[in-house]
DSSP file (Angstrom, degrees, kcal/mol; ACC not computed):
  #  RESIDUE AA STRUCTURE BP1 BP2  ACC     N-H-->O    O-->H-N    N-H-->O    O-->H-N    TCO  KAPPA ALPHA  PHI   PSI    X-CA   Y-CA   Z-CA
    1    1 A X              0   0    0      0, 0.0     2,-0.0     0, 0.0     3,-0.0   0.000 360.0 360.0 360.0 153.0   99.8   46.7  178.6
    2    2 A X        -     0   0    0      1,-0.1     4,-0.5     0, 0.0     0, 0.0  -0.192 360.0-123.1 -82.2 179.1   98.4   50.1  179.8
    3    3 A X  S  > S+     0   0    0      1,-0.2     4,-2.7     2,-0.1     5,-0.1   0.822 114.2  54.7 -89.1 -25.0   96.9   52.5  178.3
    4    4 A X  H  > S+     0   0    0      1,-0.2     4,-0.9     2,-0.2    -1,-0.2   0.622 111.4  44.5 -52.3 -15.4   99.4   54.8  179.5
    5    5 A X  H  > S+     0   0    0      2,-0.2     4,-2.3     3,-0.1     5,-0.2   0.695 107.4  57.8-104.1 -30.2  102.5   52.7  177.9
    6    6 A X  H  4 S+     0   0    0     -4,-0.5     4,-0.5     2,-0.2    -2,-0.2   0.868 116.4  38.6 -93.1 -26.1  100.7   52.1  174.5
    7    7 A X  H  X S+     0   0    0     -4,-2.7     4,-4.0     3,-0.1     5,-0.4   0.987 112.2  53.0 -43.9 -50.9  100.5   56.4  174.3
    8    8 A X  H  X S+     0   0    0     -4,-0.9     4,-1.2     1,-0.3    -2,-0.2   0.873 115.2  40.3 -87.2 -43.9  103.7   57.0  175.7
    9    9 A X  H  X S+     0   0    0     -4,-2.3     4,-0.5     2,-0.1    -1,-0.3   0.833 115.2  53.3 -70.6 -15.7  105.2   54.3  172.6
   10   10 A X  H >> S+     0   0    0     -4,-0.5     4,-2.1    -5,-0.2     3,-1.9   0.941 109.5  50.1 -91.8 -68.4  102.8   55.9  170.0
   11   11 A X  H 3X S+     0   0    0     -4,-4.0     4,-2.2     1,-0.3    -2,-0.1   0.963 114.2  41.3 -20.5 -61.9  104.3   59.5  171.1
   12   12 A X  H 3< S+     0   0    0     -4,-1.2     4,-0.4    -5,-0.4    -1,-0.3   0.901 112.2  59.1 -73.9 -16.8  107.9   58.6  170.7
   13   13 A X  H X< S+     0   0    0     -3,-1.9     3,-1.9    -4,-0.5    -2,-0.2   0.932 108.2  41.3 -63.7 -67.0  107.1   56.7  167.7
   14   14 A X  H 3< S+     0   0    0     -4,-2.1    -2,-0.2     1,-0.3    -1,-0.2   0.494 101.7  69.7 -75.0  -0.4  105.7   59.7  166.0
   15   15 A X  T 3< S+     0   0    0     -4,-2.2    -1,-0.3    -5,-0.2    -2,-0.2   0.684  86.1 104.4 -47.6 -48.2  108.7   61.9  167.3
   16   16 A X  S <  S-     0   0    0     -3,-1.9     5,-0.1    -4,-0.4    -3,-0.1  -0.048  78.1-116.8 -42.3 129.5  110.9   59.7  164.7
   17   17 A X    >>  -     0   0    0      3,-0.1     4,-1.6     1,-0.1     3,-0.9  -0.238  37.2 -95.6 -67.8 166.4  112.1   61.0  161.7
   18   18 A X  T 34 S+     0   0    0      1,-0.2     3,-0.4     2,-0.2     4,-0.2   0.703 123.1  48.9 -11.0 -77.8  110.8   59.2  158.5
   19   19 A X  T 3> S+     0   0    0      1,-0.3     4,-0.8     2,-0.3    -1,-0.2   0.467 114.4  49.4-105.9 -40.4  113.8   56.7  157.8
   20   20 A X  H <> S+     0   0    0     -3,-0.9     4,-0.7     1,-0.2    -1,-0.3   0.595 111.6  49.9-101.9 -17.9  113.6   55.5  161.9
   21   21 A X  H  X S+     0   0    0     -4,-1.6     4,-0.5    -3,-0.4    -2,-0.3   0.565 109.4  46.1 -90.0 -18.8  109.9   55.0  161.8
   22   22 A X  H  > S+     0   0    0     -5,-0.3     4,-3.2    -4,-0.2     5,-0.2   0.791 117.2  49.3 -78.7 -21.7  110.0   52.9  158.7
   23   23 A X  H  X S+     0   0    0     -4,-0.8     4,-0.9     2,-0.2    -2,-0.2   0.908 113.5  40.2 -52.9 -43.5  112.7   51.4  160.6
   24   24 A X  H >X S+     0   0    0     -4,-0.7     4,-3.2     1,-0.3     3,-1.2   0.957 116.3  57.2 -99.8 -58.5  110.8   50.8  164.2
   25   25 A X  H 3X S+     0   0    0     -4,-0.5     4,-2.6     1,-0.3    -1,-0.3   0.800 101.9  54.4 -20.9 -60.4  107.8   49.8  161.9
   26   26 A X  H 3X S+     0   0    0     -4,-3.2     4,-1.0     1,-0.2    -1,-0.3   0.855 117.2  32.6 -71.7 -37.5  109.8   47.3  160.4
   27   27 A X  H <X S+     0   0    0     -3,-1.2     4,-1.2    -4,-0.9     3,-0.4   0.899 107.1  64.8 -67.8 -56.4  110.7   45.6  163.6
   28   28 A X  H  X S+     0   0    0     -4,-3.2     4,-2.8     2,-0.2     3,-0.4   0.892 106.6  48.1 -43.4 -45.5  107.6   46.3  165.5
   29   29 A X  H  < S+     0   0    0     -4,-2.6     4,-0.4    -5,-0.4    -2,-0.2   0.761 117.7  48.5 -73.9 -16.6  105.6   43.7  162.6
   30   30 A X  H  X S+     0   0    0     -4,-1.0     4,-0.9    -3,-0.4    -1,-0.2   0.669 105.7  48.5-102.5   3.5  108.4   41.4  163.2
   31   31 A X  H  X S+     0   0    0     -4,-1.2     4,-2.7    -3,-0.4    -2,-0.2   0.766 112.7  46.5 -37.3 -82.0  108.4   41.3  166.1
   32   32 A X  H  X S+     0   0    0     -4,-2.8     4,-0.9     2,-0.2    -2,-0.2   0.443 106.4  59.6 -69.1   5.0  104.7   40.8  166.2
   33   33 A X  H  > S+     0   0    0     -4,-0.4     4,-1.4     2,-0.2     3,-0.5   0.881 108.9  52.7 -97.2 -61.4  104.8   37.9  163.4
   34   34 A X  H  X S+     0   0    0     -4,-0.9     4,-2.1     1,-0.3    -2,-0.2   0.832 109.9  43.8 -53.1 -46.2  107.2   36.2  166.0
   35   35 A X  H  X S+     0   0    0     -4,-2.7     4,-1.3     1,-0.2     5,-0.3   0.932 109.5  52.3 -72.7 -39.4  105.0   36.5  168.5
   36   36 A X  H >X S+     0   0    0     -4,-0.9     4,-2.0    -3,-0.5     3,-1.8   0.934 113.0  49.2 -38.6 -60.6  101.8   35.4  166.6
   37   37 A X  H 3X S+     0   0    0     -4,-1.4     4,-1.2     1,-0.3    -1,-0.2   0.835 106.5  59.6 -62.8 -34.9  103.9   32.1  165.5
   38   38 A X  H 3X S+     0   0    0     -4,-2.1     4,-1.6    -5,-0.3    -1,-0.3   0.773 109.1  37.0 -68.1 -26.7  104.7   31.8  169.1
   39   39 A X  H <X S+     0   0    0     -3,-1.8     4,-2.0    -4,-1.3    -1,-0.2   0.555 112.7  65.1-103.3  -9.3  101.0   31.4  170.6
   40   40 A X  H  X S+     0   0    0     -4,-2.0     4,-0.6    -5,-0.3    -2,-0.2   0.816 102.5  42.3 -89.9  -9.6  100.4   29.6  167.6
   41   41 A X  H  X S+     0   0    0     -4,-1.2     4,-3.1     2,-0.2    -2,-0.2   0.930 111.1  54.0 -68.5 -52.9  102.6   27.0  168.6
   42   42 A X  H  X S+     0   0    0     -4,-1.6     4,-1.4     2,-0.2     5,-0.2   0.838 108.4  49.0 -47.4 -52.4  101.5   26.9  172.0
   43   43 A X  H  X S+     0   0    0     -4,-2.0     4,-0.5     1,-0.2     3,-0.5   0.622 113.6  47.7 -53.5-104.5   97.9   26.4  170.8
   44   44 A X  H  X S+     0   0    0     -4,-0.6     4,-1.6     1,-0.2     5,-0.3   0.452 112.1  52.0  23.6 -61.7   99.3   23.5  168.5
   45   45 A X  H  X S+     0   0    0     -4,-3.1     4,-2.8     2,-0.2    -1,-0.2   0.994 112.8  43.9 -45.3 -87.5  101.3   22.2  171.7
   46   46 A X  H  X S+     0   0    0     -4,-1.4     4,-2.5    -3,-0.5    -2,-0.2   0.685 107.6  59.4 -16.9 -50.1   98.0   22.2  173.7
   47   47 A X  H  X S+     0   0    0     -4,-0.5     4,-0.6    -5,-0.2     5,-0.2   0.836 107.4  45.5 -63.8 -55.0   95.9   20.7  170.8
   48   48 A X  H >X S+     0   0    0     -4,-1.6     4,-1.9     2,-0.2     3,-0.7   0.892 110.8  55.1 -59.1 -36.8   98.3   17.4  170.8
   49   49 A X  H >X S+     0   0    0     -4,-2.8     4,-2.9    -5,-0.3     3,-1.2   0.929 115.6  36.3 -70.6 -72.6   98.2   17.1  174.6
   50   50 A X  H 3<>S+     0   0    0     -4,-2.5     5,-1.3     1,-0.2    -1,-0.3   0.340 115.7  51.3 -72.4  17.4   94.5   17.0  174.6
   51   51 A X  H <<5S+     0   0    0     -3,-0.7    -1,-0.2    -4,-0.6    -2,-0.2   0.631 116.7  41.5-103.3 -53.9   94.1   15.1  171.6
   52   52 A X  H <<5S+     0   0    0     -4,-1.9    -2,-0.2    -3,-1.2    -3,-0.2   0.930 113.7  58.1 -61.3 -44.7   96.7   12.4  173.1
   53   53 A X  T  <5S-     0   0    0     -4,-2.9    -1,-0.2    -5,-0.2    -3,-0.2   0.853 118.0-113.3 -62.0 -30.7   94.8   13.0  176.5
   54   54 A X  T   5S+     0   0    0     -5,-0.2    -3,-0.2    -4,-0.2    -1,-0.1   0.440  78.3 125.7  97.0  12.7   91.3   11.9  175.0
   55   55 A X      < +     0   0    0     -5,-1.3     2,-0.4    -6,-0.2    -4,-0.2   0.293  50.8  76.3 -96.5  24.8   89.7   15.2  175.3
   56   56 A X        -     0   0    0     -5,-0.2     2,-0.6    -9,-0.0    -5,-0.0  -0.906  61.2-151.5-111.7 132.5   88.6   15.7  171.7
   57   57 A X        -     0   0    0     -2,-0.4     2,-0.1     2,-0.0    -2,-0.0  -0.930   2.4-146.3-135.5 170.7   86.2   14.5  170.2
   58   58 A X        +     0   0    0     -2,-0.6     2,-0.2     5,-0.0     0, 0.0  -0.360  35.1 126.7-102.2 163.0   85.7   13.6  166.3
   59   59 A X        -     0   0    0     -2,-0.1     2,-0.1     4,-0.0    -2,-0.0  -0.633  58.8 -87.3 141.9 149.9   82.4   13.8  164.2
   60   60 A X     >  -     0   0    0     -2,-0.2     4,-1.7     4,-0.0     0, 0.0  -0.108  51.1 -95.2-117.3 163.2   81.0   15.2  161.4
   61   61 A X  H  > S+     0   0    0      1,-0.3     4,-1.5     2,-0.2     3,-0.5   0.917 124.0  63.0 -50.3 -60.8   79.3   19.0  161.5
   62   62 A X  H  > S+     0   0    0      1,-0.2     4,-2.4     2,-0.2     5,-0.5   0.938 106.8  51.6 -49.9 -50.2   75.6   17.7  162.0
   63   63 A X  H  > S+     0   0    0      1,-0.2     4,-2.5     2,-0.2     5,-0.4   0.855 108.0  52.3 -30.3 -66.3   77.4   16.4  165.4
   64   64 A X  H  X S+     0   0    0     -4,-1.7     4,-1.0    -3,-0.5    -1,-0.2   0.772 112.1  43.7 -14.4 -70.0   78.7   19.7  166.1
   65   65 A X  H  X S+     0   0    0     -4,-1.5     4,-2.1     2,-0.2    -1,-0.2   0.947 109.9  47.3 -50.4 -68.0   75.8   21.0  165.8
   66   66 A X  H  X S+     0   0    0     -4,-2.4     4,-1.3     1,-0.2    -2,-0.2   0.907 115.7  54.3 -48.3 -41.7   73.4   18.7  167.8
   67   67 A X  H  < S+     0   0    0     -4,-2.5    -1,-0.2    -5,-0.5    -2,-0.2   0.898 111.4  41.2 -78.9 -26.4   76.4   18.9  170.8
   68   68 A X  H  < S+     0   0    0     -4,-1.0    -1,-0.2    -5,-0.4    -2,-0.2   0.911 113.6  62.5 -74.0 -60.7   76.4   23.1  170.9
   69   69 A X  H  <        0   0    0     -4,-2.1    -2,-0.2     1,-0.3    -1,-0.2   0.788 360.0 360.0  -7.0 -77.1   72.4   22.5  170.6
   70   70 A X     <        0   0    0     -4,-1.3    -1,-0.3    -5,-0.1    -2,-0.2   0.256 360.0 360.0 -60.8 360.0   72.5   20.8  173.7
């Protein structure tokens, strides 16, 4: 999103009386909970494929470590 679009919605927001900004508010967070859930599925999705694919691998923290070491 621009920067121009993310004014221009913050403007018309604050234009709103009280009662329609707790309103837009209310929507806007649910909105954004949906979407959150949505990319968290899609990670989740991703994470099974490459789990199924063989591109994980498993191992205890000192592993972790030694492989980012490297």
């Amino acid at each position: 999103m621009k920067t121009n679009d993310v004014n221009h919605v913050i403007e018309q927001f604050d234009a709103l009386p009280m009662e329609e900004k707790e309103l837009a508010a209310g929507i806007i967070r649910k909105a954004y909970a949906e979407a959150a859930r949505e990319a968290l599925v899609a990670r989740a999705k991703t994470a099974v494929k490459n789990a199924k694919a063989g591109k994980v691998r498993k191992g205890k923290l000192a592993d972790l470590r030694k492989d980012l070491r490297a």
